[in-house]
Phi, psi and omega in degrees: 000132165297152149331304164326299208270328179297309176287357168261342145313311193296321198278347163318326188285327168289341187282325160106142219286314184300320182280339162284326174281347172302279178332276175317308193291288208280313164288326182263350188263251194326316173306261230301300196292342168278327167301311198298340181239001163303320215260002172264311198300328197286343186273335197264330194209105130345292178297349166255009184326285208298296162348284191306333206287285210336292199297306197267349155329275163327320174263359169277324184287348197261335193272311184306336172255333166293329159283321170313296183324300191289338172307289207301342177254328186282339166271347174276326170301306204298308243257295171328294159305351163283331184285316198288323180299313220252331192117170128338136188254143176298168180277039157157171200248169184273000000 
């Protein structure tokens, strides 16, 4: 992990691991991949429309908080090796 990236992790962190799987997991993830194949099913099989919104709601919110979870550890794992080589990253870059 860069400097760059390690002071822009402190401030995710402060913000706190539930506001990072909100943003990343479910909004920037899960949301988006449930429109993309709901609205790919409605072009492909039509008559499956109401079905698909019902059924892929629930696996999109459940994959959208596991990539957020597993995103947030896999950066929490960097940004710790990053502190022990390097220290603390300043509180903003120059």
């Amino acid at each position: 992990m860069k400097e760059v990236h390690a002071i822009r992790w402190s401030r995710y962190r402060e913000a706190g691991m539930a506001s990072w799987i909100v943003k990343r997991g479910l909004l920037a993830y899960g949301i988006p991949m449930y429109l993309f194949f709901v609205i790919s099913g409605w072009f492909s099989k039509p008559e499956q429309f109401l079905p698909s919104l019902v059924y892929n709601i629930p696996s999109w919110l459940i994959a959208g908080t596991v990539f957020g979870v597993l995103t947030w550890y896999a950066f929490e794992w960097q940004y710790r090796r990053y502190v022990a080589r390097n220290g603390e990253p300043p509180a903003s870059v120059k």
